[in-house]
Each structure stands twice: as C-alpha cells, then as structure tokens.
C-alpha positions as CSV (number, residue, x, y, z in Angstrom):
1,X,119.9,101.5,83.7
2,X,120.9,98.5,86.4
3,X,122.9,95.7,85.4
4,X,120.4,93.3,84.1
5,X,121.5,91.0,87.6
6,X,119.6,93.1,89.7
7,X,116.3,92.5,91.2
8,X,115.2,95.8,89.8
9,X,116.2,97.4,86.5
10,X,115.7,101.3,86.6
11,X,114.9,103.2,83.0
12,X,114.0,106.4,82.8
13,X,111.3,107.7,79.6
14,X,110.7,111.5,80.0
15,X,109.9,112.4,83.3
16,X,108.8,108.5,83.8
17,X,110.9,106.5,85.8
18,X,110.4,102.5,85.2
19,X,111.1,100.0,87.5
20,X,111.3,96.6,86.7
21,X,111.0,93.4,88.2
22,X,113.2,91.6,87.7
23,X,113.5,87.8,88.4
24,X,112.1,85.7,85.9
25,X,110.3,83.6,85.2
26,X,107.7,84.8,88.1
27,X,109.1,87.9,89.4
28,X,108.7,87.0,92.9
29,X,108.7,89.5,95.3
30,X,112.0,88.1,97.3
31,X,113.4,89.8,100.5
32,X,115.6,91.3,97.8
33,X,113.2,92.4,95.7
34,X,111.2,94.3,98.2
35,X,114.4,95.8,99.7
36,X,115.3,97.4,97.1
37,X,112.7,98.4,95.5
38,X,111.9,100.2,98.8
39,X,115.1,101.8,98.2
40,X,114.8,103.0,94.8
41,X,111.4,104.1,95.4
42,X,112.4,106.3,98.0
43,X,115.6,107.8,96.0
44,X,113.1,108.7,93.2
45,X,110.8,110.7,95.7
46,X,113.9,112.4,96.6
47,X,114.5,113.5,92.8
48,X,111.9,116.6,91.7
49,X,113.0,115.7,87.8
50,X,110.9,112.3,87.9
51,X,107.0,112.8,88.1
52,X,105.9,109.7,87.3
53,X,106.8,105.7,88.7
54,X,106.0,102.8,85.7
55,X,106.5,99.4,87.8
56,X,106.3,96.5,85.4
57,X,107.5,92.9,85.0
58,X,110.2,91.4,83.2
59,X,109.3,89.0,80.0
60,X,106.1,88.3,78.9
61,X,104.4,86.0,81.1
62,X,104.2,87.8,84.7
63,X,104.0,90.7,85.9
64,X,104.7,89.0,89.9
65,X,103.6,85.9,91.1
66,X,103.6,87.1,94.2
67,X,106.1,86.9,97.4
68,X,108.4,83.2,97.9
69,X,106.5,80.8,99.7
70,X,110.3,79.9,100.8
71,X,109.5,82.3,103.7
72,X,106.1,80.6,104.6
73,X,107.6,76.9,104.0
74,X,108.3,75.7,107.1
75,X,106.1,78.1,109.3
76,X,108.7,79.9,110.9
77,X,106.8,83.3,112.2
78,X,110.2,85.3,112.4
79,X,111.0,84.6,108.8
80,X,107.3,85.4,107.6
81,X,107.1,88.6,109.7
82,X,110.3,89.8,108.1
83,X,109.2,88.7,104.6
84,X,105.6,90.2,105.2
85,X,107.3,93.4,106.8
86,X,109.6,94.1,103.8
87,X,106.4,93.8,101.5
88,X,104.3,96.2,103.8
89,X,107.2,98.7,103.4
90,X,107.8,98.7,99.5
91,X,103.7,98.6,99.0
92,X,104.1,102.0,101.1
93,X,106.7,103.3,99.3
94,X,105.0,103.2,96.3
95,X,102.0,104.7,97.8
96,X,104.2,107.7,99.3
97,X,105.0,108.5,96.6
98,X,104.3,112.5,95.3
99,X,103.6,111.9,91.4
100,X,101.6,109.0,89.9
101,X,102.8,105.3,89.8
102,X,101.1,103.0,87.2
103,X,101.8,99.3,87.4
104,X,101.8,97.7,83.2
105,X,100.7,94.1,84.0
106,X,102.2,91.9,81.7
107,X,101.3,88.5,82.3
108,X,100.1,87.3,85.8
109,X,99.6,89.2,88.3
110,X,99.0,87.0,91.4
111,X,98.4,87.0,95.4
112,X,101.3,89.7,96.5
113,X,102.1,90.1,93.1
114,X,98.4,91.8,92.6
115,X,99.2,93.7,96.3
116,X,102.3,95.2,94.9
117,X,99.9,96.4,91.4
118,X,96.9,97.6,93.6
119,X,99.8,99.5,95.6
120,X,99.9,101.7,92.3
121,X,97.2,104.9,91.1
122,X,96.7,103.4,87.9
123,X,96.6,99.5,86.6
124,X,97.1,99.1,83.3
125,X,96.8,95.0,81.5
126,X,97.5,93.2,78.6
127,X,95.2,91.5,76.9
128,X,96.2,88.0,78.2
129,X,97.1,88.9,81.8
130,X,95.4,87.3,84.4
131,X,94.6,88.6,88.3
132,X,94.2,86.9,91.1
133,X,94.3,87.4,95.0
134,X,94.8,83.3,95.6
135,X,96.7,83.3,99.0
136,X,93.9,81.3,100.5
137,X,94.8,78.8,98.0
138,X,98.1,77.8,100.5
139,X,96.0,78.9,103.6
140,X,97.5,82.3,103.5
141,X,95.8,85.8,103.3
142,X,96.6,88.9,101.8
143,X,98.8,90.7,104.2
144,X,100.3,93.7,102.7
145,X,96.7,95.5,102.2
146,X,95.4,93.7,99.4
147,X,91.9,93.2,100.7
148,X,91.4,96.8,101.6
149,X,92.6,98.0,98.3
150,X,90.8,95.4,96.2
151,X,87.0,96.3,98.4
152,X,88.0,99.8,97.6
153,X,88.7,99.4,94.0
154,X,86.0,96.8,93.4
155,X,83.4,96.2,96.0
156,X,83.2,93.7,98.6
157,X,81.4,91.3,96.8
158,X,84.0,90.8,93.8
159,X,86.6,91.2,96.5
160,X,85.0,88.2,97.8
161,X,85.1,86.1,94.8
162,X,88.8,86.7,94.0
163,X,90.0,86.1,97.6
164,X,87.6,83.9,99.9
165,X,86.9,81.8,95.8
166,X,90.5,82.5,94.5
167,X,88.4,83.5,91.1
168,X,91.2,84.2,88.8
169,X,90.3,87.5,86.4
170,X,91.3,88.0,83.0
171,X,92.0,91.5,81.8
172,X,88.8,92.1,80.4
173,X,86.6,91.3,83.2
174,X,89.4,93.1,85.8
175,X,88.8,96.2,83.5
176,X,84.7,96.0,83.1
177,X,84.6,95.9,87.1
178,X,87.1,98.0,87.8
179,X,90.1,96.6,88.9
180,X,92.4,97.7,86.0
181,X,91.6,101.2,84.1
182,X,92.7,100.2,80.6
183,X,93.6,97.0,78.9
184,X,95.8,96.9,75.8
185,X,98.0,94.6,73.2
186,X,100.5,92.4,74.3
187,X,103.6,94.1,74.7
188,X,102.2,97.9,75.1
189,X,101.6,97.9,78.7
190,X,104.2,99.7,79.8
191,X,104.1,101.8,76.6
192,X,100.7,103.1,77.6
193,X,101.9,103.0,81.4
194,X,104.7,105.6,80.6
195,X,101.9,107.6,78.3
196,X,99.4,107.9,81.2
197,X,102.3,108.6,83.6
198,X,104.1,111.2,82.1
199,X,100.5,113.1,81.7
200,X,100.8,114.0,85.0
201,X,104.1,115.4,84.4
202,X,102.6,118.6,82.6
203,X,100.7,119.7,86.1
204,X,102.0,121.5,88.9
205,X,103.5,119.3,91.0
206,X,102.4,120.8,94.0
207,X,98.9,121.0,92.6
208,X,99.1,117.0,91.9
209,X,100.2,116.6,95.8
210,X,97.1,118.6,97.0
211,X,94.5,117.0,94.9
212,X,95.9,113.2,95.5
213,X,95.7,113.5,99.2
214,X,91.9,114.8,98.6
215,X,90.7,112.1,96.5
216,X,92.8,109.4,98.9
217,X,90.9,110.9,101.8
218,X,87.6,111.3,100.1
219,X,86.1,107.9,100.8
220,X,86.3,108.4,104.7
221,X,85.1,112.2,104.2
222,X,81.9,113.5,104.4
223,X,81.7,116.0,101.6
224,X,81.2,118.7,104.3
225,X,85.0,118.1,105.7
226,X,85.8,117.5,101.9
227,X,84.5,120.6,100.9
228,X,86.6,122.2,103.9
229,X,89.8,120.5,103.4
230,X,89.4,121.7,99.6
231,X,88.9,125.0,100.4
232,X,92.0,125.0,102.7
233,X,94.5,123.2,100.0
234,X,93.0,125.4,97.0
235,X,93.9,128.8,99.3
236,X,97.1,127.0,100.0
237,X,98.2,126.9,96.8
238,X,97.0,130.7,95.7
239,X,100.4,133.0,95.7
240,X,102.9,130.5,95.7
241,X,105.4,129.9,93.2
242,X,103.9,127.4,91.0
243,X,100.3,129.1,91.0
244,X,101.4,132.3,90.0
245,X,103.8,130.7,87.0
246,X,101.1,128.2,85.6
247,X,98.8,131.0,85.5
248,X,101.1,133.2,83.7
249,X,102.2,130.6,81.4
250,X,98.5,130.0,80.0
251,X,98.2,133.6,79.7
252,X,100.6,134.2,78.0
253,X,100.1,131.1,75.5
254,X,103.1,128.8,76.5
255,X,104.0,125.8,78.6
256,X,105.1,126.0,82.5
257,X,108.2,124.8,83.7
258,X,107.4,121.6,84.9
259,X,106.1,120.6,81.7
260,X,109.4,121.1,79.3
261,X,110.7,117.8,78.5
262,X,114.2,116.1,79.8
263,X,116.5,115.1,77.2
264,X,116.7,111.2,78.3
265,X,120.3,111.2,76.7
266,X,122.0,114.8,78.9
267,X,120.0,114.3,82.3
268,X,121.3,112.6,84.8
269,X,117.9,112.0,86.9
C-alpha cells in the first residue's frame, strides 16, 4: 500500500487491484491526482498478475467531486488545457485497460468526478450516493467524455436532464435507468466492486480482451461487420495457448491457470 499522503493509495485483493482517491474531503481530481493515477494505471496494465482495477473514494461522503475549479478560476486557457488534458489521459487509461475496472461510488459522485466513474466497465453505488454531471452549473461542460459515455449508458434524453438541468441522481434512480449496475449498503461498495471484479479474473485473459473490444465496438457495427469481426477474433483465439488449456482444464474437471488465487501476503504484484 502507498503512504496514506499520497493522492492515490494502491491495495491489492486477489487479483483486484484498488485504487483510491485519495484527497478528502472531495477527492478532487487535482493535476496530481490525475498524474498519477495515469501512472499507476498504466504500471498495472503492465502486470499480467492483476485482472481487475477497483477505483474508489476515500471516506464516506465522495467518491470525487470532480476536478479543482482552481484551474478554471481565473480563466486562464493554458492552465485549463493542462488540467482538462491530464483528466482526458487518466479517463483513457482506465479505459485501456485489458481486464475490468469497476468504480464503488461512495458518496458523491459529481461533474469530472462522475467522468472519471463512467470511464470504468462497471458502476457500482451505495445507497446514499448521489450523481451528477453539474459542470453547466459554473458555465463549464463535460470535457473529458462524459456526455458521450453518459448518452451511451443512458440515452440522450436522461443525459439531457443531468447535464443541460444539472438533475442530481440518487443511487436508486442512476441504477433503474441505467447508469449504475448495482446499488448496495453503505460501506460495501468497494466490497462488491472487488467481488464483481475479480469474476473476471477466472476467464482467459485473452478471451476477455477479444470479447471487450467486440462489445465496445458493437454500438457503431452493423451486426453484419459484428458478426465478421466475431468470426475473425473467435478463429484467433482457436490453438493458442490459453484456448487449448481452458479447454483441457474443463475436461479434465479442474480450474485453468489464470484462475488459481494469489496469496495477497507472498506476491509481490
């Protein structure tokens, strides 16, 4: 783990690495922030032991507020560019990433702070939590892909509400439209994060990589091209390493590889 100074604390839980926000009270996404978790991010891609990303907030209350308004205060372009720049390239980084990231939102998640969470495969919210996409509020708009990624996940008319309205959603009504895919009790977010997460560690990994990509590209694809690329990346996959194991391995009655737990306490991810 990090010392508990740094903007990001790093735990690892199976094959789960969690990252955690770590500026209290709000969790703002500083220049800091964004740097490194941009660097950590891409160090975890690098490591084949950790499957799985958990990015969650520290204490109760937020899971981000979003980025500074210290950059945006005096309407210096240079400084926004470089604050809206660093948050375009951690919000990448977690989308580049091979296994699944799941962001456990524990308190508010708000304007960039709800950028950084849509950023992630999986939203998961404590009952409590509230959501919002309320840069308009300051005459701002979200910059780091927000509005795409909240049309995509919810429609363009709630997309609508929450940003051109600033509606503010509690984790009930993000869940029943969409936005988040489970809501649970104060203080198991991440729990449940690290549960769906480390799922995904028992398939191939290479499997995972394949299928992702499809579903990512199936909202631009007719299914005729999906059908195509599908064929292509299952006949990829046939007589390679991992194909031939996993098959073997169900055969025969026992797990793959991938799937045998790490011993937190004698790997060093």
């Amino acid at each position: 783990m990090n010392a508990m100074g740094s903007p990001i604390i790093l735990e690892y839980l199976g094959r789960a690495a969690i990252l955690t926000l770590n500026q209290p009270p709000a969790n703002l996404l500083t220049l800091e922030t964004l740097e490194q978790l941009t660097a950590q991010l891409r160090l975890l891609r690098q490591n084949p032991a950790v499957r799985a990303v958990v990015l969650t907030g520290a204490g109760e209350d937020f899971f981000s507020a979003g980025a500074s308004l210290a950059a945006f205060e005096h309407g210096d372009g240079v400084q926004a560019e470089q604050a809206l720049d660093a948050m375009l390239e951690a919000f990448a980084a977690l989308r580049a990433f091979d296994g699944v990231t799941v962001a456990a939102v524990n308190g508010f998640a708000m304007g960039g702070g709800l950028e950084c969470a849509l950023s992630c495969d999986y939203i998961v919210a404590e009952r409590g939590a509230k959501l919002g996409m309320t840069q308009a509020l300051v005459g701002l708009i979200p910059g780091a892909g927000g509005g795409k990624l909240l049309v995509d996940k919810v429609g363009a008319a709630w997309a609508k509400r929450m940003i051109l309205g600033g509606e503010v959603l509690d984790a009930e009504t993000a869940c029943r439209i969409g936005l988040v895919e489970e809501v649970v009790d104060p203080g198991f977010a991440k729990i449940i994060a690290v549960s769906l997460a480390n799922k995904v560690a028992q398939q191939g990994p290479q499997a995972v990589r394949a299928a992702r990509k499809l579903i990512e590209d199936s909202a631009e694809t007719s299914l005729e091209a999906h059908l195509s690329a599908s064929k292509q990346a299952f006949l990829q996959l046939i007589g390679g390493e991992e194909q031939l194991t996993g098959v073997a391995a169900f055969l025969e009655k026992h797990a793959p590889p991938w799937s045998e737990e790490v011993d937190d306490e004698d790997e060093e991810l």
